[in-house]
KOLRO-206783 format. One record per residue (C-alpha): x, z, y; chain. Coordinates in pm, 1 decimal. Layout:
@X:X, Z:Z, Y:Y, c:A
...
END
This chain:
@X:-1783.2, Z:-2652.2, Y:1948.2, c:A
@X:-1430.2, Z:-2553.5, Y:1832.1, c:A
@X:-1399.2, Z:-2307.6, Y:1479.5, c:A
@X:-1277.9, Z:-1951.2, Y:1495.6, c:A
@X:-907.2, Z:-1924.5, Y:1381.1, c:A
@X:-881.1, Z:-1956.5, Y:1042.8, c:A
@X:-600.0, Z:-1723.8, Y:865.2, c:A
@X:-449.7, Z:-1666.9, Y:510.8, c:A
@X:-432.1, Z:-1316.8, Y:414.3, c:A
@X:-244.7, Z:-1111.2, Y:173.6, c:A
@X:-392.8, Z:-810.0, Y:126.9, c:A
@X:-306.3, Z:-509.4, Y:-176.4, c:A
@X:-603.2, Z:-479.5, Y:-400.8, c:A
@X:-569.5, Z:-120.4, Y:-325.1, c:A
@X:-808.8, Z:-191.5, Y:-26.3, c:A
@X:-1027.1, Z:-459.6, Y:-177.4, c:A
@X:-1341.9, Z:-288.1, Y:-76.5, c:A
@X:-1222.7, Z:-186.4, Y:309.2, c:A
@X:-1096.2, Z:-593.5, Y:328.8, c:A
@X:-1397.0, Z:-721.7, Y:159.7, c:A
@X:-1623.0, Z:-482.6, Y:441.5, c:A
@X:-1341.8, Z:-611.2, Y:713.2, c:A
@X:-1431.4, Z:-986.7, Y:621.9, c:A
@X:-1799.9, Z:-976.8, Y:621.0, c:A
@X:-1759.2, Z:-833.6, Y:989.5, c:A
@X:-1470.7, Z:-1047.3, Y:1170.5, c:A
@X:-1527.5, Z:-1348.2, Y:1355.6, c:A
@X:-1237.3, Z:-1522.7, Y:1236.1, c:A
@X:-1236.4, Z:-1738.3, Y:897.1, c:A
@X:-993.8, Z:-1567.4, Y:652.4, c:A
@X:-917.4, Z:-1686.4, Y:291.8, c:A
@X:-778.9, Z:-1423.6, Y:88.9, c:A
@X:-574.3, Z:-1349.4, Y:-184.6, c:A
@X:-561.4, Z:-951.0, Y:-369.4, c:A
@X:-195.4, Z:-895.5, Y:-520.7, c:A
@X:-173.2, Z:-646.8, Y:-793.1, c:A
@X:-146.0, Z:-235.4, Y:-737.7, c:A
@X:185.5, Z:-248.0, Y:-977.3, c:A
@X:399.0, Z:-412.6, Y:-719.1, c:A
@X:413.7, Z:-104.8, Y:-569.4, c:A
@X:590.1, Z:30.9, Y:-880.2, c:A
@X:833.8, Z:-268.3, Y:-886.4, c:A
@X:1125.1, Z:-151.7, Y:-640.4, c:A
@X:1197.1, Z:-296.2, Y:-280.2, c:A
@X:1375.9, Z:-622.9, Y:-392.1, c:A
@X:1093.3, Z:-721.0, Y:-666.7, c:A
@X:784.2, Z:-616.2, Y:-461.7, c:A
@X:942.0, Z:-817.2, Y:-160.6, c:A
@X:1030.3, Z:-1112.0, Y:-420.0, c:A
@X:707.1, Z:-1148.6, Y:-562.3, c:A
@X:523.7, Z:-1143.0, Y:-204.8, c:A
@X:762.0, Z:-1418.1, Y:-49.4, c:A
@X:630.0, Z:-1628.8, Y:-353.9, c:A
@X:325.1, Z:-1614.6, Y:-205.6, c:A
@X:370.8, Z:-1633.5, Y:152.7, c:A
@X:585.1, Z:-1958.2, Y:34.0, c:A
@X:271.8, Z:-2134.2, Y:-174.8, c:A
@X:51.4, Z:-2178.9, Y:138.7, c:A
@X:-53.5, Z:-2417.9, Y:285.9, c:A
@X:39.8, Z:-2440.9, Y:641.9, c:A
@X:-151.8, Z:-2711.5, Y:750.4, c:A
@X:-480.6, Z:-2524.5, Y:698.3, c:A
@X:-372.3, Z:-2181.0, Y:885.6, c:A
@X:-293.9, Z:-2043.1, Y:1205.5, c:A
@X:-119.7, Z:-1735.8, Y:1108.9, c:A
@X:-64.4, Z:-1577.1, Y:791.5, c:A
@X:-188.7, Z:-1196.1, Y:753.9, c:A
@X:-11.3, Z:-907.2, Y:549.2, c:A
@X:-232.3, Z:-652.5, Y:454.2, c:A
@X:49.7, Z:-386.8, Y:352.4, c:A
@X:248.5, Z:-152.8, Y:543.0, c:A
@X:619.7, Z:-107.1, Y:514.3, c:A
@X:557.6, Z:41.3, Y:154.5, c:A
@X:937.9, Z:205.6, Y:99.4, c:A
@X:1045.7, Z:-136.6, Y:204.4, c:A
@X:859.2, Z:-391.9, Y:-43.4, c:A
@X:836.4, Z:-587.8, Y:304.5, c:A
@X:1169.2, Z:-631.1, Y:423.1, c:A
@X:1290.4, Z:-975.6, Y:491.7, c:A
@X:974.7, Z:-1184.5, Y:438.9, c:A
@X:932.3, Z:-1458.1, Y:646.6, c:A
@X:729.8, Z:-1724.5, Y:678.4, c:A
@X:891.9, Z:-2093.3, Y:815.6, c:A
@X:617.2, Z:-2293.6, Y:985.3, c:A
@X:338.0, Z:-1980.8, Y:1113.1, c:A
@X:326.8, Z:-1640.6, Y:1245.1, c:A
@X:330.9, Z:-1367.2, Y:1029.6, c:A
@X:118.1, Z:-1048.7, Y:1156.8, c:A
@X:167.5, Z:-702.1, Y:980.8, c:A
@X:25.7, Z:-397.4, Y:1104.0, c:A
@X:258.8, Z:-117.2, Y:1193.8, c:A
@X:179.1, Z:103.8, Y:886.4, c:A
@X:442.2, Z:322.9, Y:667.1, c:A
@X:202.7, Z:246.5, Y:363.8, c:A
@X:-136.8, Z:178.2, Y:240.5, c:A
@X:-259.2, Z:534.2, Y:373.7, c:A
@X:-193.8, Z:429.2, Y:744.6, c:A
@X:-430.2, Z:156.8, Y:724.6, c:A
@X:-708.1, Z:316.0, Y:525.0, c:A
@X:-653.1, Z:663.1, Y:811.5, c:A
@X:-669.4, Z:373.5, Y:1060.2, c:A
@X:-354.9, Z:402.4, Y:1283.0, c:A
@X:23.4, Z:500.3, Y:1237.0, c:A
@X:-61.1, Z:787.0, Y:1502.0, c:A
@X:-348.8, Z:960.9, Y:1261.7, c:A
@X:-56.8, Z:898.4, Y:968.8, c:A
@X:211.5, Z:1030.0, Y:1135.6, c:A
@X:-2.1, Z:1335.5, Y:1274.1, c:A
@X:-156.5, Z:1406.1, Y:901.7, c:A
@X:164.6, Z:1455.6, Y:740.6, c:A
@X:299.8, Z:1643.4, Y:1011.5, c:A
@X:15.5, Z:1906.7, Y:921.0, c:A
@X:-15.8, Z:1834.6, Y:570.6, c:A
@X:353.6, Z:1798.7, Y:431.7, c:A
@X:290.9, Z:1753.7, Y:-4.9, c:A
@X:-13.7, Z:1589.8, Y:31.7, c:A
@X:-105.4, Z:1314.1, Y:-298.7, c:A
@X:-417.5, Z:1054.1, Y:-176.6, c:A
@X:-714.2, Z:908.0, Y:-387.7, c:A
@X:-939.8, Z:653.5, Y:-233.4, c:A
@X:-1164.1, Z:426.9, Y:-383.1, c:A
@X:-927.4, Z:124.4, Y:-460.2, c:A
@X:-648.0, Z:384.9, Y:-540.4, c:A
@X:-906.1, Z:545.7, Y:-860.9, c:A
@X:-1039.4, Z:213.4, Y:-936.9, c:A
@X:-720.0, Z:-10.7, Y:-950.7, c:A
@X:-491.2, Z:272.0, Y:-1114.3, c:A
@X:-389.5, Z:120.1, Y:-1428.8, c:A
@X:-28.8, Z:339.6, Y:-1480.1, c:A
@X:287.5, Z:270.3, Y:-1360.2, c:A
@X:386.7, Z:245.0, Y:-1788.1, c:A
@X:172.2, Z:-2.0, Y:-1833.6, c:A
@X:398.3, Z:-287.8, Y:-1618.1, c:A
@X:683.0, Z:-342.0, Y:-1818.0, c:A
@X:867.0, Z:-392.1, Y:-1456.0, c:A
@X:821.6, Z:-72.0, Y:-1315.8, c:A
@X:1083.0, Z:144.9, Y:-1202.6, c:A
@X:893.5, Z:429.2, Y:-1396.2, c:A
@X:894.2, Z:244.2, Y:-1680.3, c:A
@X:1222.9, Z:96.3, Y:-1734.3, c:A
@X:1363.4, Z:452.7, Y:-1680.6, c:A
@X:1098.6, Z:585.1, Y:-1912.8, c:A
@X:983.9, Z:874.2, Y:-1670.9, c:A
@X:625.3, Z:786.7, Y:-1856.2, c:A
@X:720.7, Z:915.1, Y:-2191.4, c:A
@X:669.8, Z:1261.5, Y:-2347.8, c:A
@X:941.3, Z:1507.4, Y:-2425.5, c:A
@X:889.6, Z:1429.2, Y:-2810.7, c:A
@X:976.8, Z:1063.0, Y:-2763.4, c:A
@X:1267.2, Z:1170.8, Y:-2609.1, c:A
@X:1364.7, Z:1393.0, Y:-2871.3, c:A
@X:1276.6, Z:1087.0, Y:-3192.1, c:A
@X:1470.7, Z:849.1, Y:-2954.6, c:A
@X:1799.1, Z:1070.7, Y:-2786.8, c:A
@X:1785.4, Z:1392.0, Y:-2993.9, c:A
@X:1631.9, Z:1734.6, Y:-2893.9, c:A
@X:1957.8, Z:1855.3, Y:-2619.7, c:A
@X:1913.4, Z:1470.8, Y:-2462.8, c:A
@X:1548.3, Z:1508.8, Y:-2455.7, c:A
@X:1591.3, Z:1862.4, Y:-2240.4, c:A
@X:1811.2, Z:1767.9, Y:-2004.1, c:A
@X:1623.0, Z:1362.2, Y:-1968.7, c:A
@X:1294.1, Z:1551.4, Y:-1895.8, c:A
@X:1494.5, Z:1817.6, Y:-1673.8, c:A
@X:1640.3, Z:1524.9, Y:-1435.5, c:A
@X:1346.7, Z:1263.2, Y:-1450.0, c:A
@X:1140.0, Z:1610.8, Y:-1419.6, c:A
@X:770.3, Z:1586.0, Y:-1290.1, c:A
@X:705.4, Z:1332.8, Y:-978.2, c:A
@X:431.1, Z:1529.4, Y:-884.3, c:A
@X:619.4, Z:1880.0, Y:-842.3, c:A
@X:627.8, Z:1863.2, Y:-479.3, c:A
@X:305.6, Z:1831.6, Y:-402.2, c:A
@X:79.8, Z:2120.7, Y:-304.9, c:A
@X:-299.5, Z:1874.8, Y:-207.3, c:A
@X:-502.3, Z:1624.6, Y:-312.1, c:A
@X:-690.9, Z:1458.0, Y:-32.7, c:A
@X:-991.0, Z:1198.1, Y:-99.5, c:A
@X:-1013.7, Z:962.3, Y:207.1, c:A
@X:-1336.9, Z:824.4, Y:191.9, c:A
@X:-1352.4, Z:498.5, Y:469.6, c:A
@X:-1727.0, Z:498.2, Y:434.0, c:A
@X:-1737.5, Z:190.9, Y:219.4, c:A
@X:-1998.0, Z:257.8, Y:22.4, c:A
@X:-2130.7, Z:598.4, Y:-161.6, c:A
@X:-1898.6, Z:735.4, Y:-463.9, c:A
@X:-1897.8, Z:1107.3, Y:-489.3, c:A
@X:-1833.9, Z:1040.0, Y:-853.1, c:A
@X:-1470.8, Z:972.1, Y:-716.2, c:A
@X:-1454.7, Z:1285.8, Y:-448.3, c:A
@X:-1572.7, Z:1537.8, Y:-704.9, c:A
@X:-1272.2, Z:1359.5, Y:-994.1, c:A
@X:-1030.2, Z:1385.0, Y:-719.8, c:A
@X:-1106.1, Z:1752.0, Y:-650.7, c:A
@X:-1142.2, Z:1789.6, Y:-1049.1, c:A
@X:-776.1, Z:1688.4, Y:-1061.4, c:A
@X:-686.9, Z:1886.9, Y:-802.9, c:A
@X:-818.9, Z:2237.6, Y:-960.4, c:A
@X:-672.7, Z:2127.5, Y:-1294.5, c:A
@X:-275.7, Z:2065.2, Y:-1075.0, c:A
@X:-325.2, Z:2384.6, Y:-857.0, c:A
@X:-376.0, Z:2187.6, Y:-541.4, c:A
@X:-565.6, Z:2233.7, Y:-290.9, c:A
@X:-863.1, Z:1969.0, Y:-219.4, c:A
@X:-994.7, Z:1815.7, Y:135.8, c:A
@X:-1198.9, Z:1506.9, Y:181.4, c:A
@X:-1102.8, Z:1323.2, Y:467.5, c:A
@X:-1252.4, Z:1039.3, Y:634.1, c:A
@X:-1057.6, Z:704.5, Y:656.4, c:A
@X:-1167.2, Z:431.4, Y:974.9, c:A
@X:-1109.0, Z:79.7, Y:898.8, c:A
@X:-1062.5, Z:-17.5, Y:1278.1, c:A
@X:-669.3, Z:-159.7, Y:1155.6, c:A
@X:-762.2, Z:-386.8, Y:901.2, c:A
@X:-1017.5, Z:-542.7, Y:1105.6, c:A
@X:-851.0, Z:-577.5, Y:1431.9, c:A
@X:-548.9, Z:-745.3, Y:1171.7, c:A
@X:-812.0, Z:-1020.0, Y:1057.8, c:A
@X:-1004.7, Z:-1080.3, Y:1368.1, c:A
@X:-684.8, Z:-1162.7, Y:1539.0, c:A
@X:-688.1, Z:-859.7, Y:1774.4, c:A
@X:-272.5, Z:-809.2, Y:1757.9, c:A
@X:-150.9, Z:-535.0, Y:2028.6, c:A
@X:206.0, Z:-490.7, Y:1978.9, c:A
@X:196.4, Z:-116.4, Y:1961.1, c:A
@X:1.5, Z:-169.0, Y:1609.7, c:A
@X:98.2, Z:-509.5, Y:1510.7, c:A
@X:385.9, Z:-707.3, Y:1461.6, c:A
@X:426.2, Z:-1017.6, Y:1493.8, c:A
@X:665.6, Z:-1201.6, Y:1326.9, c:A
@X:785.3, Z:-1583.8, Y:1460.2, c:A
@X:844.5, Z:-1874.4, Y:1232.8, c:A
@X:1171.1, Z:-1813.1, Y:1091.2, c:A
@X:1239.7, Z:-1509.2, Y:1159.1, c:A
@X:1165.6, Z:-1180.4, Y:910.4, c:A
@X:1042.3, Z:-812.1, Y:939.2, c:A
@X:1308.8, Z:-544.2, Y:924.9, c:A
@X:1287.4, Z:-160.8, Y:899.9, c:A
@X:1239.4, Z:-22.4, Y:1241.8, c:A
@X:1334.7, Z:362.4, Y:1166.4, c:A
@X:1143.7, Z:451.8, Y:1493.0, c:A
@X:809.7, Z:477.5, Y:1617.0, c:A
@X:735.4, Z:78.6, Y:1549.5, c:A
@X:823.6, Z:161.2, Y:1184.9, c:A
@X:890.6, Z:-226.4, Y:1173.2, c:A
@X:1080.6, Z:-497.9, Y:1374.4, c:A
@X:1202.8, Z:-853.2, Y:1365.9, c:A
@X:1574.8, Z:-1002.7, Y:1210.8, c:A
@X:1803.6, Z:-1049.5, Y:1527.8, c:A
END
């Protein structure tokens, strides 16, 4: 009797618990490593960097394809590549596509629900603060600090106009939406996230998340219209269409 496939996957621990759910289910074997929230904070070049690190330490021999667990993420994906296996990604702008469960539900959402800010589980659990990673773009342009820090540091007129420019992040949104992919039970998290959302001036809704993407990606279900697959050698690019990505010519 031949084994399942067996696939390396690189997965955000921002979905820890929906990959952890998608493993115990698949029929494939998958090893796994989580890469830190903060790369998300990084910038394109750094995020991308520090993933092509990874994709470069494995092991070919043992693997049939290498999975990406991340969507396009304001480009922390461009140009990876992997030289000897296949590299799958599912065709997701970011991290919410694949906990809604499709780039259509994604793309349909934020039609509706322009200014909406997202909690879900791994999103509460693994939020440390951009200030806290010394290579964050928050943090080496000090968006993180207080107006008084500004003032001891720049002077009170520098400190205005800093805080005027860098200004609040979160001033253009108008919700906070918990999506709750059914792994496991934690209103503790619904009723912070709506908490947080009374104490903004947000509106609150709960929506529920399907984890149908992430397991399709690991049990080697790959349909082009939700996955891409990327040959040996060549790399994923910004699509700017419907695809959202596509491969180097």
């Amino acid at each position: 009797m031949s084994l399942p496939a067996r696939y390396k996957l690189i997965a955000c621990e921002i979905l820890y618990r929906e990959i952890c759910f998608c493993l115990s289910q698949c029929k494939t074997i998958v090893d796994v490593t989580f890469m830190e929230k903060g790369l998300h904070d990084m910038g394109e070049a750094k995020m991308a960097g520090r993933l092509q690190e990874e994709v470069d330490k494995i092991d070919t021999a043992k693997y049939d394809a290498i999975l990406l667990a991340y969507g396009l993420c304001n480009n922390g994906i461009r140009g990876l590549h992997a030289a000897r296996l296949p590299l799958v990604v599912p065709r997701a702008h970011d991290c919410i596509t694949l906990l809604l469960g499709s780039k259509e539900k994604y793309a349909e959402y934020f039609k509706n629900n322009p200014g909406t800010y997202f909690k879900s589980t791994g999103w509460i659990e693994r939020d440390t603060g951009c200030d806290t990673n010394s290579q964050s773009i928050t943090s080496q342009l000090g968006m993180h600090r207080t107006y008084q820090e500004y003032v001891d540091r720049y002077g009170e007129e520098n400190a205005t106009y800093l805080m005027e420019t860098l200004g609040d992040w979160t001033k253009n949104y108008t919700k906070m939406a918990y999506l709750d992919t059914g792994i496991g039970d934690f209103p503790e998290y619904r009723d912070q996230t709506r908490e947080l959302a009374r104490e903004k001036g947000w509106a609150f809704e709960e929506l529920r998340g399907n984890t149908n993407l992430l397991l399709r990606l690991v049990n080697g279900e790959w349909p082009n219209e939700s996955f891409l697959v990327v040959p040996p050698c060549k790399s994923i690019i910004p699509a700017y269409d419907e695809g959202i990505i596509g491969l180097s010519a």
